[in-house]
N, C-alpha and C positions, 0 to 999 in steps of 0.2 A: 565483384566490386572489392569484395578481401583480398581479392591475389592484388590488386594493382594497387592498391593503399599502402598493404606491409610488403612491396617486393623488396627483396631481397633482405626479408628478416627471417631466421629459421622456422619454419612451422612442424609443430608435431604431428598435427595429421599427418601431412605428407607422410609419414613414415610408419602408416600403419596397411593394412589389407585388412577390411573387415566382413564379418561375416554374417549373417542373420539367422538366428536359432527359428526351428516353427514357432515353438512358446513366444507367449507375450513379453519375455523375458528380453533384456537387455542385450545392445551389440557384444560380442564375443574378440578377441585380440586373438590373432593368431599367429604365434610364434616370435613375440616383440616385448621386453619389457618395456611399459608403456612408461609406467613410472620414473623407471631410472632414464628418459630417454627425456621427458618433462623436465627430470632435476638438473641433467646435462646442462639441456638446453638456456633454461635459469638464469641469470646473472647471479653473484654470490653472496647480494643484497637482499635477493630475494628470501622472507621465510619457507621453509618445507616444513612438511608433517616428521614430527621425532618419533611419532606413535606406529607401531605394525595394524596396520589397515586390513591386515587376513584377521585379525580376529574379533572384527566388528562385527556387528550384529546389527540387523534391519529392526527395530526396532519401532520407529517412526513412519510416517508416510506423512509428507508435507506435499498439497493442492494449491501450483501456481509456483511452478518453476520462475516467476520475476525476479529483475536484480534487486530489488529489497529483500527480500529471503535470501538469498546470495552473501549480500552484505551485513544481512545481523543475525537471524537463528539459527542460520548455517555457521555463522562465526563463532558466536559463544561457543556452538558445539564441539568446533573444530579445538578452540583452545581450552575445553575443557577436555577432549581427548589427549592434548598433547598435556596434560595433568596428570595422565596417566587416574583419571575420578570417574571416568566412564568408560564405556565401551558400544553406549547407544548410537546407532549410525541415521541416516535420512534415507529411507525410497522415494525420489521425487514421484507423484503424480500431476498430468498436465491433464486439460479437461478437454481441451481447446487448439487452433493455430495450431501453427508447422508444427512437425517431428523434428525438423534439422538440429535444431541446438542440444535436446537431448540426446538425440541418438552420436550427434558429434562427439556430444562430453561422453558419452561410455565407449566411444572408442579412442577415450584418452584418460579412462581409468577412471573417472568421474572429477576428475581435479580440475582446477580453478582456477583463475587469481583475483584476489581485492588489493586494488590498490587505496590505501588511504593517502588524497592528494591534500594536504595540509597547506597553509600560506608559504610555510617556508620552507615543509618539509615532506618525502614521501614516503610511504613504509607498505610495501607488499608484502603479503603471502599466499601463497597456494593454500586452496582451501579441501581436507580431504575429508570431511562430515560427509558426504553424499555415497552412495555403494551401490545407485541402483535405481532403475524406473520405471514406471508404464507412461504409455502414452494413450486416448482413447481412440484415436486414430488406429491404432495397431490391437491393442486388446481386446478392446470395444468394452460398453459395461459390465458384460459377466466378469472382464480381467480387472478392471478396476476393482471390482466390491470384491474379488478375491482378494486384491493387494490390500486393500486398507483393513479384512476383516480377517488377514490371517492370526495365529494363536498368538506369535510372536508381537503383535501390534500393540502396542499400549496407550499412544493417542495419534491423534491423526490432527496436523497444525493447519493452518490457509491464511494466505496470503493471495487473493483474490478481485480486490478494490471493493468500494462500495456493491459496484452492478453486481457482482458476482456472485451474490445472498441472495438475489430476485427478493428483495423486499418492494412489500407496496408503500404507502406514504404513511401510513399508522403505526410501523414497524413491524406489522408480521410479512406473512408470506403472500406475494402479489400472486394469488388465483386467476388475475386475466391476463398473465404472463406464457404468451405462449407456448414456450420451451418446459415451464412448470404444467400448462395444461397437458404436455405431452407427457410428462413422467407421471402423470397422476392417474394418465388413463396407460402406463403398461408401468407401474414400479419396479417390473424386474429389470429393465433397460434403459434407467436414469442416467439423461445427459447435463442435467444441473447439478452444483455442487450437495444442495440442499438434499434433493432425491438422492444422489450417491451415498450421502452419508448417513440417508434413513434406512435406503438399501443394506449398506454394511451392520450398520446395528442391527436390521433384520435377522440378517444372516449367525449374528453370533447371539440374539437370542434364541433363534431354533436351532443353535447349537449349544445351548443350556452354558454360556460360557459369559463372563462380565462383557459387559461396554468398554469401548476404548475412550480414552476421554479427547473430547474435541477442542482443540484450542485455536482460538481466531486471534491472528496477529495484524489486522488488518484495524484501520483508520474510522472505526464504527463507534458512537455513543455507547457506552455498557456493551462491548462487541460480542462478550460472552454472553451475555441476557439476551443478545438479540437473535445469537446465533440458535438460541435452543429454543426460541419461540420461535423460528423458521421452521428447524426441525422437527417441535412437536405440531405445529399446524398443517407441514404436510405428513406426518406419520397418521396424528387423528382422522386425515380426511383417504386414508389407504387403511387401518387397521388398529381400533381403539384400544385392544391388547397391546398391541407394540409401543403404542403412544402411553398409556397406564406405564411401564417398564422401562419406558427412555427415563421419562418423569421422576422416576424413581431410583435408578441403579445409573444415567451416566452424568455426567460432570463434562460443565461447560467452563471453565476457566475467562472471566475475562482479564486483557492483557492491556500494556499503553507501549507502542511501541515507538523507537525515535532515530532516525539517522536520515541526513539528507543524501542519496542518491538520485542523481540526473540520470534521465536516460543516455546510454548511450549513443554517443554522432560515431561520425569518420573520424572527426580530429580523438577526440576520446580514446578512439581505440588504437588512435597513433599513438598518443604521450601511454596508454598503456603498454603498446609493445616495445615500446622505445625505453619503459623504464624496467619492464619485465626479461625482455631479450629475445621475445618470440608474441606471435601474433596468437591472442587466445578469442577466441570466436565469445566465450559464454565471460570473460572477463568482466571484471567491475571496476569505475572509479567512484569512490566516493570521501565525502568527509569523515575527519577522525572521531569526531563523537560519534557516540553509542549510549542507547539507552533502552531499556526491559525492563518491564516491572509487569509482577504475573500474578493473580490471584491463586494462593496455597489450594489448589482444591482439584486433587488429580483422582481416576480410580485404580491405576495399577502403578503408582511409580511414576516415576520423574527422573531427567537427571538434574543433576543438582549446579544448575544454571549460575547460581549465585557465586561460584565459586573463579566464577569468571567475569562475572560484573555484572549480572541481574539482581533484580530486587523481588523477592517474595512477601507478597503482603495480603495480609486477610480484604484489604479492600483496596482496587486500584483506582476506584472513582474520582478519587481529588486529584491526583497525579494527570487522568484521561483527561479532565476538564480543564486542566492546567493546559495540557498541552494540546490539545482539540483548539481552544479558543485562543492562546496566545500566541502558541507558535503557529499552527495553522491558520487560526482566525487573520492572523499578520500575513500571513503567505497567501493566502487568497486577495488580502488589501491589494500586497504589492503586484500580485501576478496582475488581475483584470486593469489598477489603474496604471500598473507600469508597462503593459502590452499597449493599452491605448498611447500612451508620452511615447511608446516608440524604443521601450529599454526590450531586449533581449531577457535577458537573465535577473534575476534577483541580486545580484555582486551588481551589475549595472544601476539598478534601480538605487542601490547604495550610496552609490556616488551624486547621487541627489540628493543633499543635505535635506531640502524640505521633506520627501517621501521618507530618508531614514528617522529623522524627528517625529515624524507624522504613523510610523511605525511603531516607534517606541511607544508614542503618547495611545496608540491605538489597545496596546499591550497592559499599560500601567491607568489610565485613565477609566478605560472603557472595558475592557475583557478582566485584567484585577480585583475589580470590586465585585464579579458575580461570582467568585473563586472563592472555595474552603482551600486555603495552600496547603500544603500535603507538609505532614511535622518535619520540622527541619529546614522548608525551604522558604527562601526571603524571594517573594514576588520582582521585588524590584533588580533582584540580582541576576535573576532567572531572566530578566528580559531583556539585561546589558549582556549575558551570553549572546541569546538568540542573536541580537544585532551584530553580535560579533561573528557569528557562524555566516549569518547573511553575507556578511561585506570580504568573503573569505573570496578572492578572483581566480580559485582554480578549482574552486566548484561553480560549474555551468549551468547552471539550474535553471532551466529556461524559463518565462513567462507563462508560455502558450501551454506549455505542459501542465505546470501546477493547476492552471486555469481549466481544466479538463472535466468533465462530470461535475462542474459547479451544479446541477440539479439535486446530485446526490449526497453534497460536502455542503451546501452554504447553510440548510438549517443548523447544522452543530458548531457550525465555524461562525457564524453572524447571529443567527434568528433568533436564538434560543438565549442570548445575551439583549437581544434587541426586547424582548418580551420581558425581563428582568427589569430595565431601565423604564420599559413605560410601566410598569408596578408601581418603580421606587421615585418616579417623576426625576430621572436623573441624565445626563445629554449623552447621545450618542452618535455624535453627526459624524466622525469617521467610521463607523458602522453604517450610519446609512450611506454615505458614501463610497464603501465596498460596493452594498447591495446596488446601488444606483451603476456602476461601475460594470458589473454585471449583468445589467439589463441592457447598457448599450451592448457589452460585447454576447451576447445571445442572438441579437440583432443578424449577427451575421456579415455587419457591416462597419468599419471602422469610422474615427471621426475624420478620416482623409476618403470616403468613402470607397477604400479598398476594400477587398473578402476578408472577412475572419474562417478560419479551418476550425471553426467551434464541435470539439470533437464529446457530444455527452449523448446520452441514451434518450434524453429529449429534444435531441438539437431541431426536429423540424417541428414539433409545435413549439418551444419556445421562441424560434425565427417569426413563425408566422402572428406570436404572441404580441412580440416586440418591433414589429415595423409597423410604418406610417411614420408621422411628424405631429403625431399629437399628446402630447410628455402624456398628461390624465389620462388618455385613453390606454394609455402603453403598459403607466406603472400600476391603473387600476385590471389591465388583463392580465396581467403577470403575478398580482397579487391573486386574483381571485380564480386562474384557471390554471396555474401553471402544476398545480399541484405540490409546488415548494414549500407555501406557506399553511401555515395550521389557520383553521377559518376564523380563531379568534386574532390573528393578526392582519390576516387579510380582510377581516372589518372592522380596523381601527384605523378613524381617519387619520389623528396624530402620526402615524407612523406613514401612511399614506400622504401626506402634504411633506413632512421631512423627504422624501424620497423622491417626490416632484421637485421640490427646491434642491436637491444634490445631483440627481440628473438636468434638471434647466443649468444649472453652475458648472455642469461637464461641459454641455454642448455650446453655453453662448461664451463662456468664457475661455474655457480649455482646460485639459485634464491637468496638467502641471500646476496650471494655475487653482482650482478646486484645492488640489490635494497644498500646493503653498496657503492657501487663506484658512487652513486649520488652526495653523497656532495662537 
């Protein structure tokens, strides 16, 4: 499908022979500079690396090669090398899915490109933060818990999604999750992220050597608190000595991190070669903002992130809550009730004056008031960006995508504001009209009674949760079984009759019109 999209734009693979070492170790170039054959190729718009790339050091290992690591921790890094402030480079580890991308990009030197697609403007560069990967397809677990727990490692990042923690509904660690019952009964051949990285710390405490610190960059409540109570619940239930020691000596950092990246389409990876000058398989387009904010709390060293536009701070909690519930609380709005109107993309959804009103007010009315705002920043300011980032039309950010794992997103993004308001007896009907909004699209079935492609780790009990035709029956199973809700919300009628009245106002009136009779 790539040959016939970018034909006749120069591509670098073509221009390599690659080889395959026995080690788990990365593809090998043989007889080509690959680099200089990248930079050729280039437009002269394009950024390159200023920095010497031979004398980086593997330093890191980051789980979940996705284009959001691509687009922001790989970038700080990248422009914090060409600072000539570091010298720490990325081992990608993948856990999961094809080999092809990585094994691609190291037979093109591990380079990259982000394009940042702005309203008016665009700005590439080649990204050269990466030197290096495993795959567990190829290494299998012993290669993984080598790479992550070698001397040189100092922490190990993820970018994983929600699922990717195998947490259960209480936030620790789901024990009737299959793939966790499997690593629990052989921990030395952990295929979850959570078993991998109790593995590694195994490994360097019986090698009388520190923890590496673990930092989760991924879209979780307290991601760092959540991540270490994963961690120590499957250590304790494999080796109470090990778990006593995690407890004690490693460092779980939690993070808030921010940039809109769509997935990649065909057209995508057209306007990216067409503004790059050559077809890059692992390529990224995304918006020009960026955002990181990291709690100080490392055990060997850090680079010094900030020097390139992160925030280090003793506590990231306000910043998380900020942006969990405004910006993404609003992007879950727009995704389920702007899939249902029939809009594409969030830029589409924009163009509906009552949906962006009904966004903002969603942001400043209802998500605002359960907010400590982080010192310095004016709430109301902060959500005349976000609308601005929304209505940006050359980020593609589709509906159906953002709408994805609602199972695993809507507590921190709705719920947990919805539980605030019936506290302080205060409205939250574009909150319950998310939630309502998500209950049809779980369903399975749109309001034109076409399929929805509801792609979440509960999609067929929340399908089977959510059909019939009997509103009470639907949004009383979905509160009480779906495992979404905390059981004191799911036996509050209040919140329960709000959610029948915003689901009856979807389906007899029309989603457009629901979301216009907000204001």
């Amino acid at each position: 499908m790539a040959a016939q999209v970018y034909s006749g734009l120069p591509s670098p693979i073509q221009l390599l022979r690659l080889s395959r070492t026995p080690s788990a170790g990365p593809f090998k170039i043989r007889g080509i500079a690959m680099t200089s054959e990248i930079f050729e190729a280039a437009k002269d718009s394009v950024k390159r690396p200023t920095y010497d790339r031979s004398t980086l050091k593997v330093r890191m290992c980051h789980i979940g090669f996705g284009a959001f690591h691509r687009a922001h921790q790989a970038i700080y890094t990248d422009q914090l090398l060409g600072m000539g402030k570091s010298d720490w480079a990325y081992r990608e580890i993948e856990m999961m899915g094809p080999t092809e991308l990585l094994d691609g990009l190291a037979g093109r030197s591990y380079l990259y490109t982000v394009v940042e697609n702005g309203a008016d403007a665009q700005d590439a560069r080649i990204v050269g933060s990466v030197i290096d990967h495993r795959h567990m397809a190829d290494a299998g677990p012993e290669g993984i818990i080598d790479a992550i727990s070698e001397d040189a490692i100092a922490l190990v990042s993820i970018t994983v999604t929600e699922k990717g923690y195998t947490l259960a509904a209480n936030g620790g660690l789901d024990f009737d999750n299959p793939m966790v019952k499997a690593d629990l009964a052989d921990p030395q051949a952990p295929r979850t992220v959570i078993g991998t990285l109790v593995a590694g710390l195994a490994r360097r405490k019986a090698e009388g050597k520190k923890p590496f610190t673990i930092l989760s960059c991924d879209n979780l409540p307290a991601n760092g608190h959540m991540t270490r109570r994963a961690v120590l619940d499957f250590a304790r239930a494999v080796d109470a000595d090990l778990a006593a020691w995690i407890e004690a000596e490693a460092r779980f950092p939690s993070t808030m991190v921010d940039r809109i990246v769509p997935a990649m389409t065909e057209d995508s990876h057209k306007i990216l070669a067409d503004c790059i000058g050559y077809a890059d398989p692992a390529g990224i387009l995304c918006e020009p903002f960026r955002q990181w904010v990291i709690e100080d709390d490392f055990v060997s060293g850090r680079p010094d992130w900030d020097l390139a536009g992160a925030t280090f701070t003793k506590d990231v909690m306000p910043y998380e809550n900020m942006k969990l519930r405004m910006l993404n609380g609003s992007h879950s709005f727009l995704a389920y009730l702007g899939y249902l109107a029939g809009y594409e993309t969030i830029a589409d959804t924009m163009g509906d004056a009552a949906y962006k009103k009904a966004a903002r007010d969603l942001m400043v009315l209802e998500q605002a008031p359960t907010l400590e705002a982080p010192e310095g920043v004016n709430l109301d300011d902060y959500a005349d960006a976000l609308i601005g980032r929304y209505c940006n039309p050359n980020i593609r950010h589709r509906t159906w995508q953002i709408a994805m794992d609602g199972s695993q997103k809507l507590p921190q993004r709705a719920l947990e504001s919805i539980a605030h308001h019936l506290k302080a007896g205060t409205s939250y009907r574009r909150l319950a009209l998310l939630v309502a909004g998500w209950m049809i699209y779980v369903s399975g079935v749109d309001l034109q009674g076409q399929p929805i492609d509801v792609r979440d780790p509960l999609a067929d009990k929340l399908r089977a949760l959510a059909s019939g035709d009997q509103i009470g029956v639907i949004v009383s199973n979905l509160m009480q079984h779906s495992g979404v809700f905390t059981q004191e919300l799911a036996d509050n009628s209040e919140l329960k009759a709000a959610l029948e009245e915003a689901y009856r106002t979807i389906r007899e009136k029309g989603v457009k019109e629901a979301v216009a009779a907000l204001k």
